[in-house]
N, C-alpha and C positions, 0 to 999 in steps of 0.2 A: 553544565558539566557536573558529574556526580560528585559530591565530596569527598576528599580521601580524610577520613576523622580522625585516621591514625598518624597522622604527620601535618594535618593542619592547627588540630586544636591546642597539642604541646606549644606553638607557637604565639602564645598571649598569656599574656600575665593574669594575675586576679585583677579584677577592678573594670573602670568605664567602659575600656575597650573588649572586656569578654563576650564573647557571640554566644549568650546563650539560646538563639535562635537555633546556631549549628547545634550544640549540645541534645538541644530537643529534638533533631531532624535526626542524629544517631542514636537517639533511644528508639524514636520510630522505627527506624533501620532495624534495631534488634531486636525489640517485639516484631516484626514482620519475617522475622528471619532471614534477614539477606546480609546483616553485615559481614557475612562469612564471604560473602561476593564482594564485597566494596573495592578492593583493586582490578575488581573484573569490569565493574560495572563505570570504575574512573576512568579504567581505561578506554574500556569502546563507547562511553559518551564524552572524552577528550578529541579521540580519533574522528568520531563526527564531527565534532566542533572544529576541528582545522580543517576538516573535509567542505564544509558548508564556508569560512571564511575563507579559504581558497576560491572558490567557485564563485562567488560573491564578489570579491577582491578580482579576480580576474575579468570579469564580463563588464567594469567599470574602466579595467585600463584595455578593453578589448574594445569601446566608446570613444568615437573620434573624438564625439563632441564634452566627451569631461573632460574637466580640468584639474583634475584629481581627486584624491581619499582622504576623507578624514572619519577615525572611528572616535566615538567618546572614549573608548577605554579598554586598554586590553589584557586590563585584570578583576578578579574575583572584588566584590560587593558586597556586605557582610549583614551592612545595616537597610532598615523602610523593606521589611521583607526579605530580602539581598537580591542581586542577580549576579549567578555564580555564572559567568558567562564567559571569562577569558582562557586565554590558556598561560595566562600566569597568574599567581594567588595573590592575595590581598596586600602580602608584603611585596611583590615582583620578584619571586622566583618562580623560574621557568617549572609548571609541573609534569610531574613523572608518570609517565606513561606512553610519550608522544615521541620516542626517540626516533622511532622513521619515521616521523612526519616529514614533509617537503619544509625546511623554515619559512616562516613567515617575509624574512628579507629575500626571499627567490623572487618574487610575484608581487610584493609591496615594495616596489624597488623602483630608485629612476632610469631605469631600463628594461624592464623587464620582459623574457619570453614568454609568447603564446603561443596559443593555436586553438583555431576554430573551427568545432567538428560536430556533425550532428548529434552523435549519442555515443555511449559509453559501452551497448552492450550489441555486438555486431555478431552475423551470421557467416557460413563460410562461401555462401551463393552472391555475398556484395563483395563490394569494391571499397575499401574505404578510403577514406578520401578529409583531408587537412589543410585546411591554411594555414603557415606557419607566420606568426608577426611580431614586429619588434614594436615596441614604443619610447620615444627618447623625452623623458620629462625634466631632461636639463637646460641649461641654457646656452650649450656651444653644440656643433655639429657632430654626428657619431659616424664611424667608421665599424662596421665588422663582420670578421667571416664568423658564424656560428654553426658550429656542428651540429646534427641533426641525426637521429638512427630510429628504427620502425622494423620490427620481425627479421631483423638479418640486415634491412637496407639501409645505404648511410650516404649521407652527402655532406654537405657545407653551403651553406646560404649568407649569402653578400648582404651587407644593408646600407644606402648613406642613407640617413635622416637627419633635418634640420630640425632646431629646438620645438618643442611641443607635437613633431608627428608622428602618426604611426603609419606602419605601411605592411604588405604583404613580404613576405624573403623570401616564401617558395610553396609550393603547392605539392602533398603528396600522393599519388594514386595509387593502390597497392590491391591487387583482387587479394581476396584473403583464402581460396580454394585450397590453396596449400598446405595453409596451417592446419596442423593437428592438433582438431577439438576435442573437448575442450580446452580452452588455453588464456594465458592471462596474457598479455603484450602490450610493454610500455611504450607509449611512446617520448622519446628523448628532444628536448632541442634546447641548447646551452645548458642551463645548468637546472630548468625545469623541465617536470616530466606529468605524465598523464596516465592511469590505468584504462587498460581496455581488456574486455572479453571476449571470445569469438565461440561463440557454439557452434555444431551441426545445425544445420539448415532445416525449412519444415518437413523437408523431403524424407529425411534421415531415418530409417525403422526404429520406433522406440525401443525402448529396453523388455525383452520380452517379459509376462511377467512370471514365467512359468508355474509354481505351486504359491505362489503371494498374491494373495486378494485385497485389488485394489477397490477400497467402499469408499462412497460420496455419501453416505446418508448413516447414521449410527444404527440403526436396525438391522443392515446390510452386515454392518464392521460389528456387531453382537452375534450377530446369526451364524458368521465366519467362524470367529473366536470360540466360540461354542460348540464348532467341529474340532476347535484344539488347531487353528491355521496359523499360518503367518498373514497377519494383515496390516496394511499401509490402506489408515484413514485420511483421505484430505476433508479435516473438517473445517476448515473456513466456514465463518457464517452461522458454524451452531454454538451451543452455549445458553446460560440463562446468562441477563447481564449483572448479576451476584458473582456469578464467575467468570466468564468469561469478556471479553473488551478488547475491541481493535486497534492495532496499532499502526503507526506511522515513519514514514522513512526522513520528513522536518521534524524537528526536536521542536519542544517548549521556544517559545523566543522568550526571553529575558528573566521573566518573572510573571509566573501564573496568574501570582493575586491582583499585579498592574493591569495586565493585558490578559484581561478575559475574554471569552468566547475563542482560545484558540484550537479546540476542537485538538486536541491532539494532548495526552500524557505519558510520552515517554523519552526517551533522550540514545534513543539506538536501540544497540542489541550485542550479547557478547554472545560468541558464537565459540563452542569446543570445534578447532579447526582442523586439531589431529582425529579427531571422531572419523571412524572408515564410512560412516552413513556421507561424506562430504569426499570419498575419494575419488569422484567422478564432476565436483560441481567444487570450483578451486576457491577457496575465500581464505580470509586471515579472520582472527579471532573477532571481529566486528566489522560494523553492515557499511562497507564499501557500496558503489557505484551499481553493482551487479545486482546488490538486494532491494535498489528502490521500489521498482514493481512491486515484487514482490511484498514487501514488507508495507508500503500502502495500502491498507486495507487488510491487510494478513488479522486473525484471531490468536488471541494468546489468551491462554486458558488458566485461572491461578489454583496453586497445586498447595493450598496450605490447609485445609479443609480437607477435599481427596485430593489423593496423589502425594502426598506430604512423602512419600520414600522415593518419588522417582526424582532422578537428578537428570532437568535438562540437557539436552544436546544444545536447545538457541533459546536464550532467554532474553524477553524485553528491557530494559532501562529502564523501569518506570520511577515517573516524575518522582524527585527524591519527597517530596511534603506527601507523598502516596505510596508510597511501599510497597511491594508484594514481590509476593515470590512464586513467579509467573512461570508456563511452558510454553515456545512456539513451537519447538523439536521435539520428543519426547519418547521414550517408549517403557514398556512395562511386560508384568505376565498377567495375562489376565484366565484364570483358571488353567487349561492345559492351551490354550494360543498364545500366541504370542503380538503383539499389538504395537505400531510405529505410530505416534501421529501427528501429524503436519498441521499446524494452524497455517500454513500457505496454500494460497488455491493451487494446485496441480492441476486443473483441468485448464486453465488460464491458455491462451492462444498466445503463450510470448516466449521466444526461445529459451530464458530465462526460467522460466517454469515446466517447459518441456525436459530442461537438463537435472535440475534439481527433482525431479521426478525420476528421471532413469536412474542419476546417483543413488534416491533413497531406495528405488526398488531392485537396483542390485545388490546394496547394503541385505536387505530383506531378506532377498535368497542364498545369501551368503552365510556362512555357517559361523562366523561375526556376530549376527544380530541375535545374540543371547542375553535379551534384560534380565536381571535379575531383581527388580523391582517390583512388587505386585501390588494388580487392582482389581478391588472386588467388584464385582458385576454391577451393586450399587454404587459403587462410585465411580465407575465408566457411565450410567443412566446421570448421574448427577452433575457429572462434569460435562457431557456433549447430548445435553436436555434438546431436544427438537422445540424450536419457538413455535411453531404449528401446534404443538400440542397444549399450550396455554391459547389458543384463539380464541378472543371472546364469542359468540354467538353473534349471525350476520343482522344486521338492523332489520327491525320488524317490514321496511318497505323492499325488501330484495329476501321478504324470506322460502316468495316461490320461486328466486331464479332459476333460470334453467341454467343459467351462467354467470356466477360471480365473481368477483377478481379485486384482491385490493394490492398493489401494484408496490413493489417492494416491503409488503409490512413485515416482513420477518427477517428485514437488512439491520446488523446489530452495531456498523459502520456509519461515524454520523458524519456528514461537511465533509465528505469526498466523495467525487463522479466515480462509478465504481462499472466494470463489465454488469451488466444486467443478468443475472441466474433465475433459472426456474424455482430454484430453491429460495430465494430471498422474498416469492412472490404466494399468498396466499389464494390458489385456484380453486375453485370448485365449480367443473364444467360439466359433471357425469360423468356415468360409467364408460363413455367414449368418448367423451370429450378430452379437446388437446388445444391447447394456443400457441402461435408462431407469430413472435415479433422481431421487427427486423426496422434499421434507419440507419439516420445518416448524423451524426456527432451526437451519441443520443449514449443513453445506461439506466445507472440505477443512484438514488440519491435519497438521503432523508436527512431530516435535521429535527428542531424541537417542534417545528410547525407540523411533520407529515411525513410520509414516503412517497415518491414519486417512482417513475419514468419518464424522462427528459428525453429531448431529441431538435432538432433543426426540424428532421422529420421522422417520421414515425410510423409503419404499418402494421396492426393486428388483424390478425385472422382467429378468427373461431372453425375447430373444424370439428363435424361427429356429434353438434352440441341439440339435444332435442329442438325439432321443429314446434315452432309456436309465432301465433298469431298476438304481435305486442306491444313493446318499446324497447329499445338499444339506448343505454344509459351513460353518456361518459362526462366524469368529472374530471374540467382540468383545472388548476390554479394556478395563483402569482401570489403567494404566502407574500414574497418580500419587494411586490410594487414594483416591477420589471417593467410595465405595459407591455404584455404579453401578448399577441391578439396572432390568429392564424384560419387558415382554409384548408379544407379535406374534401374528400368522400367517401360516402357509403354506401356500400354497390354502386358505384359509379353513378350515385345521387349527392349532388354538392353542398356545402355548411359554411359557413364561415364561423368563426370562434371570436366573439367578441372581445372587448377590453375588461378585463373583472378585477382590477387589481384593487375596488373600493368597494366589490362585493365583499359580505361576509365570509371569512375565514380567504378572500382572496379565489374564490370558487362560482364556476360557472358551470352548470348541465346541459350536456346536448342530450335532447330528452327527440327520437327520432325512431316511424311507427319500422317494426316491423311484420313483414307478408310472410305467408308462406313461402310464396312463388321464391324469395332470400336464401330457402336452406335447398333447392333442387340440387345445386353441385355439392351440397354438403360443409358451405363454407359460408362466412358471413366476415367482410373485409372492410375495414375502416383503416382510411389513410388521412394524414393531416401532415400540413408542413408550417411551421413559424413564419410570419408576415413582420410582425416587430418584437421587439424584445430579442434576451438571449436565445430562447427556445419555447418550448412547449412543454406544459409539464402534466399528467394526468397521475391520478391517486387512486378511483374506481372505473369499473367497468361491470355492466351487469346486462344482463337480456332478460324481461318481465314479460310474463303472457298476461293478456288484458283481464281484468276482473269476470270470472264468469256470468252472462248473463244471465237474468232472471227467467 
């Protein structure tokens, strides 16, 4: 949780007990320019913080087989680095910021209400559907009716339970067709309660866009800008990583410098709630239940270099020992256009993304979306840098592909399965060439070892790609010793994929001829599916024509 410096640090004397750890963590704070945010920033990473110990706390007393909770501690840590992890501070007062939280005595309780339900952000074409449960972790029998209410519907659910069970009270089924979307809807039963979301369905006509150009690539979102437009960039994914860095919907656990490698620095996101760009997509000032999607894997771009005038719509949390003063919302003027831009993927297939997307783009065409903030043209180039454009030159053994491919390299997301983009992927197939992949538990992944495309299974097609007499190259790995091993084919000619997790760098080639007689229908297809291990992981793909002969 962020620290609040202005009401923590008055609280210590001079002498043994001074944290001049904290002292140093709010100078960072205000070289970085954010202590101007610190009750923003306490706030919506307290809010996460009860949000993840609820959820946590509940899915143990939702476990026939525990036998209950015990937390080491559920307050602030000061010293050995500290882990500011509670939502009470180092003296045990309750901190501020958390006044509508659910208290911790709802759900840490020896009785407490559940309910167990698939997901948090539902459509209006389902059903949703709850089990509601009691669990009695006393030692005499329990008796009670508990009330219970869901979009207008309400009942009472009976329970007897003998000491240590838990049981079912009641089941809700509700089509949700009704509701008018967007909409937020609690659901209630005793005295805890649960947020849900319900968007329009896929079916739904997007928001049109009328005179607002929507660009996926910065060249697009320049080119626009340049006609003097209104344009809504979803730039996920771009960025050099000097400035820009992806963030996450799990916070820090405990303490960075303890527990390394946890792939993730930041602690939420405080979001301006009354901002009209959010008057179609419903949130409170921080990243509830609705923004996890979203917000894994999302880019946030930092604005203290360029952009130092625009003032956020949704900014990161980032790890308090890391500062910055970051955008994921943002908008500006850029010459005579006008410019919105989303570090969230909008093109994302999840209703979540679909909605947040019609909200920004009716913001856009709304006569509302007047930034007054401006960016000069170099600092739109500087801030949303295309990583394509730094690629180093292809290795001397694939420098006459007809087909090369390095399989997410330009993903700026590390240690999380991510939708797989064309954009994350460095192709170079020709002036007609195109590749279609497609699987089954499969995306895009990198960490300090590579970039991949992962899958159970996995099909690439090359289509349009010059004919040539050669070899079809594909490298897969096991960087972290999986025993990975798998079978495919190629043109419907069969491989199997050996074990390589003791090969160097964890790397095996299918090195496999190709004929002419391969590009007749125009397509060259390689299919493989995982045999052991979690998956299948490859990093290159390339098609070589044979060295000319003499």
């Amino acid at each position: 949780v962020w620290p609040r410096y202005a009401t923590d640090l008055p609280k210590y004397d001079e002498g043994l007990l001074r944290p001049w750890n904290l002292e140093v963590l709010r100078d960072k704070a205000a070289a970085a320019g954010v202590l101007p945010y610190n009750d923003r920033f306490a706030r919506a990473s307290l809010m996460l913080n009860r949000l993840w110990y609820k959820d946590e706390i509940e899915s143990f007393q939702r476990t026939p087989s525990c036998n209950g909770v015990s937390l080491l501690g559920a307050q602030d840590y000061y010293a050995q680095g500290e882990a500011l992890i509670g939502w009470l501070d180092a003296f045990y007062d309750p901190k501020p910021g958390a006044e509508d939280a659910i208290p911790v005595s709802v759900y840490l309780s020896a009785t407490p209400c559940l309910a167990r339900f698939a997901k948090y952000v539902w459509t209006t074409d389902e059903t949703f559907t709850a089990r509601l449960l009691v669990r009695n972790n006393t030692a005499a029998d329990l008796t009670r009716d508990i009330p219970w209410s869901f979009a207008g519907k309400r009942g009472v659910a009976h329970v007897t339970l003998a000491p240590g069970q838990i049981a079912q009270a009641a089941e809700i089924r509700l089509p949700l067709a009704e509701v008018k979307a967007p909409a937020r809807l609690d659901l209630h039963f005793g005295d805890n309660r649960w947020p849900l979301w319900v968007y329009p369905d896929a079916k739904a006509a997007p928001e049109p866009l009328g005179d607002v150009v929507l660009a996926e690539c910065p060249a697009d979102a320049k080119a626009a800008l340049k006609e003097g437009k209104a344009v809504l960039f979803s730039a996920a994914g771009y960025g050099s990583p000097e400035i820009a860095f992806a963030t996450t919907f799990r916070p820090v656990y405990w303490s960075a410098a303890f527990f390394a490698g946890q792939r993730t620095a930041t602690l939420g996101m405080w979001i301006d709630k009354a901002h009209p760009a959010f008057d179609a997509f419903p949130t409170e000032d921080w990243a509830n239940w609705q923004w996890k999607n979203l917000l894994s894997g999302a880019t946030a771009f930092r604005l203290d270099a360029h952009g130092r005038a625009c003032e956020p719509i949704a900014m990161p949390v980032a790890y308090f020992h890391h500062p910055c003063r970051a955008g994921l919302l943002f908008e500006a003027r850029v010459g005579n256009g006008r410019l919105l831009v989303s570090g969230f993927d909008l093109t994302a297939d999840a209703p979540e993304a679909r909605q947040l997307r019609n909200s920004l783009v009716a913001y856009a065409k709304s006569p509302a979306f007047r930034p007054t903030a401006e960016l000069t043209v170099a600092d739109f180039e500087a801030l949303f840098a295309n990583p394509a454009a730094a690629a180093k030159p292809r290795p001397a053994a694939f420098k006459d592909a007809v087909a090369y491919i390095e399989c997410s390299a330009f993903l700026n997301a590390k240690g999380r399965a991510l939708p797989r983009k064309a954009r994350f992927d460095r192709m170079e197939l020709g002036e007609k060439g195109r590749c279609e992949v497609s699987g089954k538990d499969w995306g895009a992944w990198a960490d300090d070892t590579g970039a991949f495309w992962f899958g159970r299974e996995l099909s690439v097609t090359l289509k349009g790609v010059s004919p040539v007499r050669g070899r079809i190259k594909v490298r897969f790995r096991d960087p972290n010793r999986n025993h990975r091993t798998g079978e495919g084919t190629y043109e419907g000619r069969p491989f199997r994929v050996p074990p390589h997790e003791d090969a160097k760098d964890g790397a095996w080639w299918l090195d496999l001829p190709v004929d002419m007689e391969d590009f007749l229908d125009g397509e060259l297809t390689l299919s493989f599916r995982a045999l052991t291990g979690p998956n299948l992981m490859i990093d290159r793909i390339a098609v070589v024509p044979n060295e000319p002969e003499c």
